[in-house]
N, C-alpha and C positions, 0 to 999 in steps of 0.2 A: 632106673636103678633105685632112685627114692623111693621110689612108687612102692617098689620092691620090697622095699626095709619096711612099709608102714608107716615113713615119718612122711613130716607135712612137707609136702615139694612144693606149694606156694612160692612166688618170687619174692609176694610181698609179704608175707610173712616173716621179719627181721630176726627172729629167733628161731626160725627152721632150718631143716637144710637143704631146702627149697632154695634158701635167698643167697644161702651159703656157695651153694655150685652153679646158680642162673643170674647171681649179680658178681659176677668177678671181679667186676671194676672196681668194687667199692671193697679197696684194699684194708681197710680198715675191721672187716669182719672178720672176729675171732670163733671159733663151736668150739665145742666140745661134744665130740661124738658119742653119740651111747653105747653102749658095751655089748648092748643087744645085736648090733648089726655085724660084730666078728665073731659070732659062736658058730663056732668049726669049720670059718672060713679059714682058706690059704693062698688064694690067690690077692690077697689084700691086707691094707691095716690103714692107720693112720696118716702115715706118710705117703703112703700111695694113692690116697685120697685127696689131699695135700696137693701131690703130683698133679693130679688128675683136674683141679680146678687150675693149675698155672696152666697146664694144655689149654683150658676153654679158653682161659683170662688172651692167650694167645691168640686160639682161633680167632676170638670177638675183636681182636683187633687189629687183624691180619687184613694185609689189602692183595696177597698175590694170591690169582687166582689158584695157579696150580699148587702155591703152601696149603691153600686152604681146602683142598680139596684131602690130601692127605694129612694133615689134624684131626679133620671132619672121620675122614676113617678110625683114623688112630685113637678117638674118642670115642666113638662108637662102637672099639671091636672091645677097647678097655671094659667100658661098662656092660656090654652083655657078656664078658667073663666074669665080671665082677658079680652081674645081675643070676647068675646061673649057678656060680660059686654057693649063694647066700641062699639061694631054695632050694638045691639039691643039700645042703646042712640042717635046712630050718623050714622044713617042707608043712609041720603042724603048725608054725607060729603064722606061714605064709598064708593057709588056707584058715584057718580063724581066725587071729590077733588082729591081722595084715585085714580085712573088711572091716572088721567093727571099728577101727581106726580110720578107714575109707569113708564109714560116714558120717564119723567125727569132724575132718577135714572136710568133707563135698556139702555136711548141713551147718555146723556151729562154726561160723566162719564169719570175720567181722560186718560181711554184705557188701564193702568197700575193696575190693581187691582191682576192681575195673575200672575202678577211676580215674583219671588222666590228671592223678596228683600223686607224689613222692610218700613214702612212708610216713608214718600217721607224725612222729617225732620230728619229721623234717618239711612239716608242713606250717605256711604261716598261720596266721588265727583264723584266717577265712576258712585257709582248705583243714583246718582241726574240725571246724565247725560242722562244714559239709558235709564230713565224714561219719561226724558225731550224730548229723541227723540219717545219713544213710542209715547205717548201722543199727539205730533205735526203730525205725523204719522196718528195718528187716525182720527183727528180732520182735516188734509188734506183729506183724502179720503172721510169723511164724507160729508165736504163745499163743496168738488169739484165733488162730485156724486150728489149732490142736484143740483148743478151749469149747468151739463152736461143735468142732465132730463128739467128741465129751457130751457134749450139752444136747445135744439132737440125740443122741441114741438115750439120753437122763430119761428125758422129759419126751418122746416119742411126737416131735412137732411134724408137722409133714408138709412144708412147701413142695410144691410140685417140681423143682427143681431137685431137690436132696438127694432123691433113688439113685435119677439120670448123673447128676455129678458126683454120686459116690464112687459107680461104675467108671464114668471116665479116668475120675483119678487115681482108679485102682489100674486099669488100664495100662495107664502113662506112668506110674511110679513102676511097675512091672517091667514093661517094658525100657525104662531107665535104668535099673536094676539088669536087666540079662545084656543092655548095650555097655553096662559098666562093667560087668563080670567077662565080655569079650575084651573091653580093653586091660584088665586085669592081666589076661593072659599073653595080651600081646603085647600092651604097651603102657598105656597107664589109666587112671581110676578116679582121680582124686579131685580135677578141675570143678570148682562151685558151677561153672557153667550149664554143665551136663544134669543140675538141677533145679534149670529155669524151667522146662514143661511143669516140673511134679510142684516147682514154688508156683505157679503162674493159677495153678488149681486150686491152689490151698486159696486161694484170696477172697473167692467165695463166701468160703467156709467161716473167715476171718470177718466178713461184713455181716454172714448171720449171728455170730456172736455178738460184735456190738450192735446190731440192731436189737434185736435179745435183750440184749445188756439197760440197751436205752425206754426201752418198753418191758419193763422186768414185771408188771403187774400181766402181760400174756401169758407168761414162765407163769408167774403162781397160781394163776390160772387155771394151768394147764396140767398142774400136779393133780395125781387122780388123788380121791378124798377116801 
């Protein structure tokens, strides 16, 4: 149903609403919804939303089998009315807005979401730290794989690798892309995970740059005169 709206359904993301409807426990978290997500719905609002996380806050801490099994429904019949409500009203916002926000959330994401530590504010200074360097980590390889593809088509270098990994990773981002666009329709979009083949390619890229970088007199080199 998030998936749905566009916004970030991350869990760990503290100001999404992601964290809003998949950390219930953590009775302390206030949203405020955006106004985007009720244009010309009627099966829903605020408080049914409200509603709708004290049902999970339930589920999750439900221990009878047979409670749990009708929650489990009553939760899931809730949100694909909800989920169906919000794209039969917002069917342009769904098919444009709703992707370009998809890879907002699946690429510019802190690289830290998998970690097997609590939200960045509720970590000690070690796991800040960890995080701190994930994160810089990520966002290096990221900059500097964009940088490298930039720099290779500049200056026309030809490792005998470049051709071969340009195709794979055209490839694999493609195919990333039409296995994201099925989950769009049926389920959801938005997991950073689903963009480790296309980051795992990029890394390449990211090492011929700074190599590049580190032997710059090849580059000037290599500029035709």
């Amino acid at each position: 149903m998030v998936y749905s709206w566009g916004e970030d359904a991350l869990p760990s993301t503290e100001t999404g609403l992601g964290y809003y409807f998949r950390q219930p426990w953590d009775s302390t978290v206030h949203y405020k919804f955006p106004q985007s997500i009720f244009n010309g719905v009627t099966s829903y609002n605020a408080d049914s939303l409200a509603k709708l996380r004290k049902l999970y806050r339930e589920y999750l801490s439900n221990t009878d089998t047979a409670r749990d099994k009708k929650l489990s429904d009553a939760i899931l019949s809730k949100v694909d009315i909800y989920r169906r409500d919000y794209i039969s009203h917002n069917t342009l916002s769904y098919w444009t807005i709703k992707p370009l926000r998809d890879i907002k959330y699946l690429i510019f994401f802190s690289g830290t979401g998998y970690l097997p530590l609590p939200a960045y504010s509720a970590c000690h200074a070690t796991g800040k730290f960890i995080k701190l360097v994930f994160a810089l980590l990520y966002y290096f390889i990221l900059l500097t794989a964009f940088a490298g593809i930039i720099l290779y088509f500049l200056f026309r270098r030809k490792p005998a690798f470049i051709p071969t990994l340009f195709f794979l990773s055209f490839v694999t981002m493609v195919g990333t892309m039409i296995f994201i666009g099925t989950l769009t329709v049926y389920s959801s979009s938005q997991e950073p995970r689903y963009f480790v083949q296309s980051f795992v390619m990029l890394i390449p890229f990211s090492v011929y740059f700074v190599h590049s970088l580190l032997f710059k007199r090849n580059i000037v080199n290599s500029i035709p005169s």
